[in-house]
mmCIF file of the C-alpha atoms, coordinates in Angstrom:
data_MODEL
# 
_entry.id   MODEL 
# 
loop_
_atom_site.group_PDB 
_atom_site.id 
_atom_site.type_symbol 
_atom_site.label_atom_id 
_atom_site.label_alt_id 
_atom_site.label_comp_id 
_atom_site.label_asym_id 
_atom_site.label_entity_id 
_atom_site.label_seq_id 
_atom_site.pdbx_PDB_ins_code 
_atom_site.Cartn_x 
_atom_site.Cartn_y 
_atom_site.Cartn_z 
_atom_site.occupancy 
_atom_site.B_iso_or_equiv 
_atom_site.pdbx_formal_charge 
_atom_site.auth_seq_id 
_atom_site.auth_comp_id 
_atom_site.auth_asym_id 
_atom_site.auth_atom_id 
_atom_site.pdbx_PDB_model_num 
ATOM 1  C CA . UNK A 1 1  ? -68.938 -15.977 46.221 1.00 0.00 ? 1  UNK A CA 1 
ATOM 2  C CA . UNK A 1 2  ? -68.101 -12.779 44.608 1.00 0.00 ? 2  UNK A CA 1 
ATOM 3  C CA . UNK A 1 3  ? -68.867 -9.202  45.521 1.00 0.00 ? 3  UNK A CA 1 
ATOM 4  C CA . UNK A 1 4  ? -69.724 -6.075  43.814 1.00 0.00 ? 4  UNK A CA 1 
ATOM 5  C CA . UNK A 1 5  ? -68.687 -2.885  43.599 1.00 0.00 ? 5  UNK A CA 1 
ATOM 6  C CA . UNK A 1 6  ? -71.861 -1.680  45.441 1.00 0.00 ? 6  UNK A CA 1 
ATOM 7  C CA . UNK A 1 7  ? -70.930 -4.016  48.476 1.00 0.00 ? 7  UNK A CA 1 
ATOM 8  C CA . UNK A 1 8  ? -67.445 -2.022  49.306 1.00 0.00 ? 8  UNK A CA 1 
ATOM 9  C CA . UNK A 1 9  ? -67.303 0.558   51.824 1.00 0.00 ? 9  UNK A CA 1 
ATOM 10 C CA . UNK A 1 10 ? -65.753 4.286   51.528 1.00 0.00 ? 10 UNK A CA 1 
ATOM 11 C CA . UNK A 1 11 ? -62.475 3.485   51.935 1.00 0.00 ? 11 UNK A CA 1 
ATOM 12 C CA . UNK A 1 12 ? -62.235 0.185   50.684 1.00 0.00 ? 12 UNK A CA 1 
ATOM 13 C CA . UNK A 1 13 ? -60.788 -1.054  47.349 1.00 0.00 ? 13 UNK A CA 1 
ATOM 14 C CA . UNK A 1 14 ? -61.035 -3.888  45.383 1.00 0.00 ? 14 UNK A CA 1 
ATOM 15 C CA . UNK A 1 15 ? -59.801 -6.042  42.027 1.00 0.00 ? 15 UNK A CA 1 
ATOM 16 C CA . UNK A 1 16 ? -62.238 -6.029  38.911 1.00 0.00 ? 16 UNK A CA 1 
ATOM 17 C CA . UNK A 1 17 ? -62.825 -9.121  37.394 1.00 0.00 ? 17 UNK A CA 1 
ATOM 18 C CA . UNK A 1 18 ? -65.595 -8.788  35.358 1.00 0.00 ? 18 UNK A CA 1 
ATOM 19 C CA . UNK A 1 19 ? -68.160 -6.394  34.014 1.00 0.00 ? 19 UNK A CA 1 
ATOM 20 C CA . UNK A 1 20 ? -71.374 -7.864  33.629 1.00 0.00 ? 20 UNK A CA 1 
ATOM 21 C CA . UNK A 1 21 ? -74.343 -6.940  31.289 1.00 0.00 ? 21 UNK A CA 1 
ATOM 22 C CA . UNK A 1 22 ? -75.358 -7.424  27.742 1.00 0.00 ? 22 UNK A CA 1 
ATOM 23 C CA . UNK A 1 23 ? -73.496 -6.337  24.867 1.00 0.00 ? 23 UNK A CA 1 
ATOM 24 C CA . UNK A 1 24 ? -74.981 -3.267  25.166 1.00 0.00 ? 24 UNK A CA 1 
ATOM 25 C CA . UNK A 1 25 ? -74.731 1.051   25.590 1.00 0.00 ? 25 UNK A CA 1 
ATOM 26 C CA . UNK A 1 26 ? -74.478 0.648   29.445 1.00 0.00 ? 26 UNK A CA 1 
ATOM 27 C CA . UNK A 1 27 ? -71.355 -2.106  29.764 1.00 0.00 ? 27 UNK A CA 1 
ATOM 28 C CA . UNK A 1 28 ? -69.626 -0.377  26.685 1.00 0.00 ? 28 UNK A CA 1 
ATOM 29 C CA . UNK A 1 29 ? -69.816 2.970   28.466 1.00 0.00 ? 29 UNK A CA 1 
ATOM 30 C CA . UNK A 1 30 ? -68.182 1.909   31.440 1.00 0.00 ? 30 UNK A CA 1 
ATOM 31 C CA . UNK A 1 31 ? -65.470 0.012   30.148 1.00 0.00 ? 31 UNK A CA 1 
ATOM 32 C CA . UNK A 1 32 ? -64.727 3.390   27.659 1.00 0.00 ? 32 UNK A CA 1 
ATOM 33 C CA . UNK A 1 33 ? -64.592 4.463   31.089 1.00 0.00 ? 33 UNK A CA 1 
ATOM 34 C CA . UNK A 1 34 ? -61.696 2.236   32.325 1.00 0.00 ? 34 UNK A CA 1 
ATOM 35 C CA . UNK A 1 35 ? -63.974 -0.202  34.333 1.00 0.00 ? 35 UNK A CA 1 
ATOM 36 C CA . UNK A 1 36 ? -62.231 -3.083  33.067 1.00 0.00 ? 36 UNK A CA 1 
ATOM 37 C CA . UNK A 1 37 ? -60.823 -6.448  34.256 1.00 0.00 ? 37 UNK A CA 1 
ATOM 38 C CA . UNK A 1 38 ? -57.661 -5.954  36.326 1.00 0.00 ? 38 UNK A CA 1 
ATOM 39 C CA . UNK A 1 39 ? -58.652 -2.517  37.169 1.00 0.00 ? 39 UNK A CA 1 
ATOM 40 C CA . UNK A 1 40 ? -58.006 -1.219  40.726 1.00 0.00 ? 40 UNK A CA 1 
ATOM 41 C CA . UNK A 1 41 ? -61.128 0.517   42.008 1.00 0.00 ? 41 UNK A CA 1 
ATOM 42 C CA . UNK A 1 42 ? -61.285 2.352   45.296 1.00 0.00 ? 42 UNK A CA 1 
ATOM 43 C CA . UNK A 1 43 ? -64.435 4.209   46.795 1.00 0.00 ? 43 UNK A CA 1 
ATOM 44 C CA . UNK A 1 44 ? -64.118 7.126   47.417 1.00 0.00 ? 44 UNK A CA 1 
ATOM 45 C CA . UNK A 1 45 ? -67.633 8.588   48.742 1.00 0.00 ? 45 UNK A CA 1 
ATOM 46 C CA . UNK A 1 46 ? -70.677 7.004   48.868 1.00 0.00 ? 46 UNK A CA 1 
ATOM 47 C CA . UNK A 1 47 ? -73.822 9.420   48.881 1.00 0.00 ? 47 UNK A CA 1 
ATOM 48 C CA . UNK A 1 48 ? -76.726 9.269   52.043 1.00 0.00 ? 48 UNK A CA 1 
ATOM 49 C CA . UNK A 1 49 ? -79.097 7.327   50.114 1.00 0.00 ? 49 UNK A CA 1 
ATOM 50 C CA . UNK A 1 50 ? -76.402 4.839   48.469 1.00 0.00 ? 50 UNK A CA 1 
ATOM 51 C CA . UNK A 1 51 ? -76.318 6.676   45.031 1.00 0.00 ? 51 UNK A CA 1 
ATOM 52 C CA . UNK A 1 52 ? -74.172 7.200   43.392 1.00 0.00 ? 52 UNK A CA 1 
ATOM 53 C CA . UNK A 1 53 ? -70.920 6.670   44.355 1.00 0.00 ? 53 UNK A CA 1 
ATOM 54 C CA . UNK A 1 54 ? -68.216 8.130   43.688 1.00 0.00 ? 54 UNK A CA 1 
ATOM 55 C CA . UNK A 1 55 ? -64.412 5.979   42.775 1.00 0.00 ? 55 UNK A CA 1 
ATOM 56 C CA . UNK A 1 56 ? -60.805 6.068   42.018 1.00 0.00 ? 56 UNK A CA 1 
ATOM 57 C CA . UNK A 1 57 ? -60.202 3.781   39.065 1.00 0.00 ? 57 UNK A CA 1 
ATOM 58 C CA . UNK A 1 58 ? -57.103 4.332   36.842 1.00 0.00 ? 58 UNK A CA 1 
ATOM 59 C CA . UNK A 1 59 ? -56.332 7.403   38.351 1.00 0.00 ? 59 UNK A CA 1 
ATOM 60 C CA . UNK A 1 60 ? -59.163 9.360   37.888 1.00 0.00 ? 60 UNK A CA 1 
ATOM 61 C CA . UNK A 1 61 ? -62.404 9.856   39.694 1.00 0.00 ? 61 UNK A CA 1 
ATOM 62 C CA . UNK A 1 62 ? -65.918 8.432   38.213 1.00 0.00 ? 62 UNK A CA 1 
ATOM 63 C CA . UNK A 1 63 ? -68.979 8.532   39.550 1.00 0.00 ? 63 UNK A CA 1 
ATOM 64 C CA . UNK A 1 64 ? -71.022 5.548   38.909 1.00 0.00 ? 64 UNK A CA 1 
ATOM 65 C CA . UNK A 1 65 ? -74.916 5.119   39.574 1.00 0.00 ? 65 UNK A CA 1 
ATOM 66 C CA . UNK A 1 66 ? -75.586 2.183   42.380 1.00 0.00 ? 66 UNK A CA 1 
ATOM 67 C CA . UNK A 1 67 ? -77.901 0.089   39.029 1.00 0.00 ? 67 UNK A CA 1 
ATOM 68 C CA . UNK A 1 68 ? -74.185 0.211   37.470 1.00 0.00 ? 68 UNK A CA 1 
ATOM 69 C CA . UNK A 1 69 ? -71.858 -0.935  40.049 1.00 0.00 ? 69 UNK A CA 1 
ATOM 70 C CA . UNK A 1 70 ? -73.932 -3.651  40.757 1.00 0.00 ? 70 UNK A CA 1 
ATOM 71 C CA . UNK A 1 71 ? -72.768 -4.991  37.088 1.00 0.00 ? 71 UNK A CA 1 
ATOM 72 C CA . UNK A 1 72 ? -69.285 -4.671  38.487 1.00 0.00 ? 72 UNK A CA 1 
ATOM 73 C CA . UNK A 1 73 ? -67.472 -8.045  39.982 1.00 0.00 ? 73 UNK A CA 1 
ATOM 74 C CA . UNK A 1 74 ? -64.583 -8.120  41.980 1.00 0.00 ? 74 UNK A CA 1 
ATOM 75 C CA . UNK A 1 75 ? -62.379 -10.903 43.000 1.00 0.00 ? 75 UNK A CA 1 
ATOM 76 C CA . UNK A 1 76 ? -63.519 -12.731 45.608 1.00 0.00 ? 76 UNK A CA 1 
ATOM 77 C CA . UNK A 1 77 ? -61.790 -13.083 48.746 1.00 0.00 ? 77 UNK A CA 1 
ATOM 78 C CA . UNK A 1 78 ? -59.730 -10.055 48.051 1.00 0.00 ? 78 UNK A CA 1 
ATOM 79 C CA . UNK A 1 79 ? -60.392 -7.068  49.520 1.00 0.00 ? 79 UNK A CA 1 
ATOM 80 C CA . UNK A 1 80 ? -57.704 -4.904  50.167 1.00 0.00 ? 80 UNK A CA 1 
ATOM 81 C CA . UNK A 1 81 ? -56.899 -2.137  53.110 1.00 0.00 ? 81 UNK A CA 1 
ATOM 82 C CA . UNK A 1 82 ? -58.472 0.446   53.231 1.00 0.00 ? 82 UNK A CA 1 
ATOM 83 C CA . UNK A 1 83 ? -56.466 4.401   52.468 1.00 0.00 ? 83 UNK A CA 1 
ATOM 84 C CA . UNK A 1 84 ? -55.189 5.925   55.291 1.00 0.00 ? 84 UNK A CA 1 
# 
């Protein structure tokens, strides 16, 4: 089964392989934002209440609300180490 972005822990990174949502203002924001398919994404903090959360994708940090990483799929099975 897959996972979303909003199931990763600080720390934790993970593969994008799919953005999911209509054609519409939301999904076409985030991938002009570099949320993309074969994007890297790493968390970097995740706020008390679980929003938003802030990540490392393509070198730069983004802060994403929890409604919008739950559009975001990553490969499943792969989750890979978390930063030292």
């Amino acid at each position: 089964m897959d996972r979303t972005l909003k199931e990763l822990r600080t720390g934790e990174k993970g593969l994008i392989v799919k953005v999911l949502g209509e054609k519409g203002s939301v999904k076409k924001r985030l991938m002009d934002m570099g949320v993309t398919r074969g994007a890297e994404v790493l968390v970097r903090k995740v706020a008390p209440l679980g929003d938003p959360i802030e990540v490392n994708i393509r070198g730069y940090e983004l802060t994403l609300r929890k409604a919008e990483v739950q559009n975001i799929i990553l490969e499943s099975g792969l989750l890979l180490h978390k930063e030292e």
